[in-house]
LUMZA-645495 format. One record per residue: x, y, z of N, C-alpha, C in turn. Coordinates in steps of 0.001 Angstrom, whole numbers, plus 524288, in hexadecimal, padded with zeros to 5 digits. Layout:
// residues N
GUTI    nu    nv    nw   cau   cav   caw    cu    cv    cw
GUTI     X     Y     Z     X     Y     Z     X     Y     Z
...
This chain:
// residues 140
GUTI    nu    nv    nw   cau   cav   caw    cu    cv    cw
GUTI 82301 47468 72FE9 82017 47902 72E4E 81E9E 47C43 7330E
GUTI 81CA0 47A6A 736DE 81A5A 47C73 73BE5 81F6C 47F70 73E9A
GUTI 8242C 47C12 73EBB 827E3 47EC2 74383 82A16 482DE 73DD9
GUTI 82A8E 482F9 73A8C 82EF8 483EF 7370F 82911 48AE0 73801
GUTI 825BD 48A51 736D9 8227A 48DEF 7384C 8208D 4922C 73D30
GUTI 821F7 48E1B 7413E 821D5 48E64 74718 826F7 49415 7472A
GUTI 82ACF 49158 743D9 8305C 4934E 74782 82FDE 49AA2 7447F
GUTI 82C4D 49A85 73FD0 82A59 4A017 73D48 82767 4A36A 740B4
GUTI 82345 4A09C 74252 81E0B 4A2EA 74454 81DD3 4A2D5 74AA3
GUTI 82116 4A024 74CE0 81E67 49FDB 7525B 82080 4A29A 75630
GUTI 81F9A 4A586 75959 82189 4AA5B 75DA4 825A7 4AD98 75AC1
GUTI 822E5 4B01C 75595 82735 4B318 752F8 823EF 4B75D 754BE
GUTI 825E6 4BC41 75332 82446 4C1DD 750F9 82315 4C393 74CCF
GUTI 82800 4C159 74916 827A2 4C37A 74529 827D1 4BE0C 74166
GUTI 82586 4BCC5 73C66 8252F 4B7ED 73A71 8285B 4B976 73588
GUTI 82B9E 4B573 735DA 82F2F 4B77A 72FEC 82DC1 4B30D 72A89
GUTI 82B44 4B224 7280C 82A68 4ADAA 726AD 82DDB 4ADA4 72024
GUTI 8308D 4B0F5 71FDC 836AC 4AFF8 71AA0 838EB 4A9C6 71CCB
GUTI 83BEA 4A9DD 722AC 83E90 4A3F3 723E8 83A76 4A043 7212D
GUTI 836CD 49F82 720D6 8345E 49AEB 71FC0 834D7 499A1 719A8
GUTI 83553 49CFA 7174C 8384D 49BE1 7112F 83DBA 497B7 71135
GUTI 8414C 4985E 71679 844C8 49557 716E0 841F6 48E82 71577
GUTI 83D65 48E2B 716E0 83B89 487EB 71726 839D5 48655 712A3
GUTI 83982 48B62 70ECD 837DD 48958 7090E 839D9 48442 706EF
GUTI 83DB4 483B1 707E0 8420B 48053 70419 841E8 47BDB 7071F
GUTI 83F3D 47888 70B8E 83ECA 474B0 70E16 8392C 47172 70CA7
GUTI 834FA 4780F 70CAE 83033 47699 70BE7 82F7B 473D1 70517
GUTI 83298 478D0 7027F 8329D 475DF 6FD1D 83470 47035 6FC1E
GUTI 839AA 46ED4 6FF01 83B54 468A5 6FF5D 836CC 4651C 70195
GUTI 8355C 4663A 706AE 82FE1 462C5 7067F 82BFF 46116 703F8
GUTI 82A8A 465BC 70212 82678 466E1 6FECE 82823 462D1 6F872
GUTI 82B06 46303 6F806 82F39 45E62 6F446 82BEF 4596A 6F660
GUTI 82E7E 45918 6FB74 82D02 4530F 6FC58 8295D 450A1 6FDA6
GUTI 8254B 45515 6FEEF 82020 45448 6FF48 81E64 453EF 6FA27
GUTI 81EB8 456F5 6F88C 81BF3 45342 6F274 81F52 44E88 6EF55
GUTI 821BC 44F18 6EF2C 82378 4495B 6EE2E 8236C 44512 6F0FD
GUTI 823E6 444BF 6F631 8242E 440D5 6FAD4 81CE1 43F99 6FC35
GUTI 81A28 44329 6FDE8 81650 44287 70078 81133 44325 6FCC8
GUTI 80D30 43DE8 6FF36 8078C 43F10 6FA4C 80516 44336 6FB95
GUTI 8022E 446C3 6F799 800FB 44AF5 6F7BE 7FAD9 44A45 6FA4C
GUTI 7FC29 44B63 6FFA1 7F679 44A30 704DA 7F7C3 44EED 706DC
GUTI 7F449 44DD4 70CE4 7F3E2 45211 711E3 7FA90 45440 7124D
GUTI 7FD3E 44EC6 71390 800AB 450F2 715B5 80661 453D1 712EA
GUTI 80552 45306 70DBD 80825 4565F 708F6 80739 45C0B 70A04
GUTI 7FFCD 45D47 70A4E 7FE89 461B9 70AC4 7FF8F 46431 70F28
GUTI 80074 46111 714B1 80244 464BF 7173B 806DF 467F4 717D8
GUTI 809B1 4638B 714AB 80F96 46720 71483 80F7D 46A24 71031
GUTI 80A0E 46AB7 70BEB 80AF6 46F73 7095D 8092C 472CF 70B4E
GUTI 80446 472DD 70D94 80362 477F0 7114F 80733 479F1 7145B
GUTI 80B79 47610 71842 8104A 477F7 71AD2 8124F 47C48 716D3
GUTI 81444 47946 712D4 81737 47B01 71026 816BC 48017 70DBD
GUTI 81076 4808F 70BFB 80F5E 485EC 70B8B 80E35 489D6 70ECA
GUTI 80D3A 48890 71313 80DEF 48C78 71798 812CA 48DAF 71882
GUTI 81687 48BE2 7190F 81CF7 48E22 717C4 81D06 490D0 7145A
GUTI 81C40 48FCF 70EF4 81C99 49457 70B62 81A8B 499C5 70BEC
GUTI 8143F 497D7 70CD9 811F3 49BC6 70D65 81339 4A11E 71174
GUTI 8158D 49D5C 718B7 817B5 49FC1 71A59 81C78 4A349 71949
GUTI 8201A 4A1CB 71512 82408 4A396 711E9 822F7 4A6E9 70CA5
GUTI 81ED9 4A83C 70DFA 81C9E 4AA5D 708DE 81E72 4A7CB 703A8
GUTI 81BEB 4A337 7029B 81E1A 4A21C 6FE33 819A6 4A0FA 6FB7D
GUTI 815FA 4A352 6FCAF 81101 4A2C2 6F9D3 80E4C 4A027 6F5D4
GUTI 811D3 49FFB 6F1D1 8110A 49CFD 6ECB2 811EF 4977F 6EDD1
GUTI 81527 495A4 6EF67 815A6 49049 6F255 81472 4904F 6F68F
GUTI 81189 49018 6FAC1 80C38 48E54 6FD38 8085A 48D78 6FBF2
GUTI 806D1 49185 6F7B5 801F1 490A3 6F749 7FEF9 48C81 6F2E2
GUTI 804D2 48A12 6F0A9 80213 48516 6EEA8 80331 48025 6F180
GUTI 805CC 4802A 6F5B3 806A5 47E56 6F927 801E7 47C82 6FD78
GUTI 7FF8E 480E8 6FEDF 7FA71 481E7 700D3 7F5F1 47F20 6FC86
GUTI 7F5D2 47F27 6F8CD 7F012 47C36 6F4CF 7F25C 4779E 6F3B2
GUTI 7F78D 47550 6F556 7F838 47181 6F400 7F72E 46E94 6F82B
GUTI 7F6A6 47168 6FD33 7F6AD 46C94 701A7 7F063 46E6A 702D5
GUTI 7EE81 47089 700A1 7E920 47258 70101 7E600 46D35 6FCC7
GUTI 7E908 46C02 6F82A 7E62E 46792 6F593 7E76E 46179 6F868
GUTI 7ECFF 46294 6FAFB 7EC18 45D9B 6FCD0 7E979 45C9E 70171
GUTI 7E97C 4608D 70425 7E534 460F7 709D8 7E01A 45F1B 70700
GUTI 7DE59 460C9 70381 7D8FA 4614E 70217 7D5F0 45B55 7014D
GUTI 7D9BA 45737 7006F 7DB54 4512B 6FDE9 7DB35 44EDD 70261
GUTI 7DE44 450C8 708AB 7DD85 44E16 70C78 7DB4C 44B07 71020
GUTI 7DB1B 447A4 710A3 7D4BA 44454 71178 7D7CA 441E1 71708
GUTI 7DC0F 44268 718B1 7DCC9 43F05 71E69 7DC41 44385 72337
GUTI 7DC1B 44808 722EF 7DB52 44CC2 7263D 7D7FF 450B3 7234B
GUTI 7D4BE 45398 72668 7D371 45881 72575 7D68E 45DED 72391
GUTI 7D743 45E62 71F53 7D9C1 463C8 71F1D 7D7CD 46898 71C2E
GUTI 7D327 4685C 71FDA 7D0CC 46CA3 71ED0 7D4D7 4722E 7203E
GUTI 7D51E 47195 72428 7D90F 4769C 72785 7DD94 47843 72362
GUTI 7E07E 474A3 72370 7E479 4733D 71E68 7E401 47675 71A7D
GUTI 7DFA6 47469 718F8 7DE71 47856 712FB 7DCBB 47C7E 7140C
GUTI 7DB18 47C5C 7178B 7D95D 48538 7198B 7DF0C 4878F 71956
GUTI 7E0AD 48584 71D0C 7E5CC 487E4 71CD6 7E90C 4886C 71752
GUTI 7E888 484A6 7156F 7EC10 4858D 71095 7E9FA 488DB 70C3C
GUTI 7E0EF 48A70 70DDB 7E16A 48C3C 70929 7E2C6 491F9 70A07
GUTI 7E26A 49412 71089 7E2D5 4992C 711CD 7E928 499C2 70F8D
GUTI 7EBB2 497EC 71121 7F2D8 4989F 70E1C 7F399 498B1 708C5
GUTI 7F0D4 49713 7064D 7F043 4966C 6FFC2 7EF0F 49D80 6FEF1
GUTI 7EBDF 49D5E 701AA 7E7B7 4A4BC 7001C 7EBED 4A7E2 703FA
GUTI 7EED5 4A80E 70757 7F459 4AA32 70967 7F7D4 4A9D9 70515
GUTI 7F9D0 4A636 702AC 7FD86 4A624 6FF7F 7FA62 4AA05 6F94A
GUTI 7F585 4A88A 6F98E 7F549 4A9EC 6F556 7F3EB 4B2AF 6F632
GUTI 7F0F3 4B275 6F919 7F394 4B942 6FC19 7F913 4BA6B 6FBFC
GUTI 7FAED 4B726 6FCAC 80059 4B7CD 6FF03 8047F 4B971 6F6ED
GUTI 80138 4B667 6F557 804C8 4B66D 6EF61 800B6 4B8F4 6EC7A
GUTI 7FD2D 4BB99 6ECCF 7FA74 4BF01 6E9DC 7FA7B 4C694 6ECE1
GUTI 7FF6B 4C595 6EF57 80144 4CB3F 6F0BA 7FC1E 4CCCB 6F60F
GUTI 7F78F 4CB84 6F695 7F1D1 4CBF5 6FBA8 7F366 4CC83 70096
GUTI 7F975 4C979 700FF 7F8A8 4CA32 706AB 7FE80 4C8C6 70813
GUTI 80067 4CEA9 70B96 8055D 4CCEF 70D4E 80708 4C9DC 710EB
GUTI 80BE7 4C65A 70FF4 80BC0 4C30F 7147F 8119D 4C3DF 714E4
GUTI 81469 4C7DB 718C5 81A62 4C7A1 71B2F 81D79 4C506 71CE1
GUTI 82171 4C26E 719C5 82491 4BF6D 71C79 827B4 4C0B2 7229F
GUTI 8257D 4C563 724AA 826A1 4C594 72A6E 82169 4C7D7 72C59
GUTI 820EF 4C61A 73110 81C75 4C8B4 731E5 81D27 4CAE0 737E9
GUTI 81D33 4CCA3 73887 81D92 4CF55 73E8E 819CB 4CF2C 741A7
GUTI 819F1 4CC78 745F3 815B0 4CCAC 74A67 81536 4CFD9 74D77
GUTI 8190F 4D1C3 74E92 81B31 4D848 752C1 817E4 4DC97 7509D
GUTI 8176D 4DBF3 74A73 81520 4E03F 747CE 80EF0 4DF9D 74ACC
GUTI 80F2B 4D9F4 74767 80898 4DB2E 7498F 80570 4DA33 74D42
GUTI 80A69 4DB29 750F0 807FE 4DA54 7577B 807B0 4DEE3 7588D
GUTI 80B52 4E3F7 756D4 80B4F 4E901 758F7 806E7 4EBD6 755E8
GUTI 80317 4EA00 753AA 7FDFF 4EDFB 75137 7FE83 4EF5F 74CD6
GUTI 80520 4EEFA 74A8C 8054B 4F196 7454E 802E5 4EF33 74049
GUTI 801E3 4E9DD 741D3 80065 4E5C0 73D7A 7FA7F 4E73F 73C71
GUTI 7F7E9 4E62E 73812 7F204 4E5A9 736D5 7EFBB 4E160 73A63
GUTI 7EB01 4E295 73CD3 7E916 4E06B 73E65 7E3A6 4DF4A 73D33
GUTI 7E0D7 4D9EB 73A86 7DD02 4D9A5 73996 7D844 4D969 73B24
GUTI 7D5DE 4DB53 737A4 7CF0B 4DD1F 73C03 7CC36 4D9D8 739A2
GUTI 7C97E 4D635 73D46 7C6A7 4D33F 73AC7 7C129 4D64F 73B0F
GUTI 7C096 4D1C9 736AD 7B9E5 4D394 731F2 7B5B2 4D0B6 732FB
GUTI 7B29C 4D3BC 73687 7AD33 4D2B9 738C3 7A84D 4D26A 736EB
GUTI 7A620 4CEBC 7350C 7A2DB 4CEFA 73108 79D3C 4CE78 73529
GUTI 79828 4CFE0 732AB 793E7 4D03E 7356D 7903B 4CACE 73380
GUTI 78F76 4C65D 73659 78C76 4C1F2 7355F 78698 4C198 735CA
GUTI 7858C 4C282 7309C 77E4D 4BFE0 73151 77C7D 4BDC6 73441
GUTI 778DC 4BDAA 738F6 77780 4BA7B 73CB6 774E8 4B568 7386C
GUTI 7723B 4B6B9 73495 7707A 4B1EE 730A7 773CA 4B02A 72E84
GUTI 777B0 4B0B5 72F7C 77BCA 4ACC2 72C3B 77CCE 4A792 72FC6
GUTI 77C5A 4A917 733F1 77DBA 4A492 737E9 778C2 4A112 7374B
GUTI 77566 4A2E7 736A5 770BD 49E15 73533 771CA 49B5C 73208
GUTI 77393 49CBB 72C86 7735F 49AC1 72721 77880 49487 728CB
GUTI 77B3D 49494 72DF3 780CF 490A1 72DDE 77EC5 48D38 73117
GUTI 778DF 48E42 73372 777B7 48A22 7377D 77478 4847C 7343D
């Protein structure tokens, strides 16, 4: 998952992420033998989270994102590690996929870095909010 990801994302320019649809048809065979082969624990779920981060990266939205609540219920069951982190992550990708398939938010299968190194891209302004000095009392 990591290099097959690596060889997309790392000292590119431009990110094309269509090739990664090529891995559909490997991930789906696994995904076979993981549920049939392996008890449904931590380490099932991590290869569904893998698994749905490929999709998701491939825009395949509809399959990730049950992919994502499925390794989100078995994370949740895990009692030999912490996976708290785990499940953040998977639930922020669940609400991506689900933007992503309710038309909210575009996500380009190329994305250009050139673009948005030269100024033309949006650039976000972050939102500065003003803090109650009494609020900080109320956490001590």
């Amino acid at each position: 998952h990591n290099l097959a990801m690596d060889t997309f994302l790392k000292e590119v320019r431009k990110i094309n992420r269509k090739p990664l649809q090529d891995f559909f048809p490997i991930v789906d065979n696994t995904l076979s033998r993981v549920r049939k082969e392996l008890p449904r624990d931590g380490n099932a779920a991590v290869y569904f989270k893998a698994a749905a981060e490929l999709y998701a990266w491939g825009a395949r939205y509809d399959e990730g994102k049950p992919l994502f609540e499925e390794a989100i219920e078995l994370l949740g069951i895990e009692t030999s590690v912490d996976c708290t982190n785990l499940i953040k992550e998977c639930r922020t990708m669940v609400a991506f996929c689900e933007r992503n398939l309710a038309g909210m938010q575009d996500s380009p299968l190329v994305l250009d870095l050139d673009e948005a190194d030269d100024g033309t891209a949006k650039k976000a302004v972050p939102k500065i909010e003003e803090v109650d000095e009494d609020d900080d009392d109320d956490e001590e």
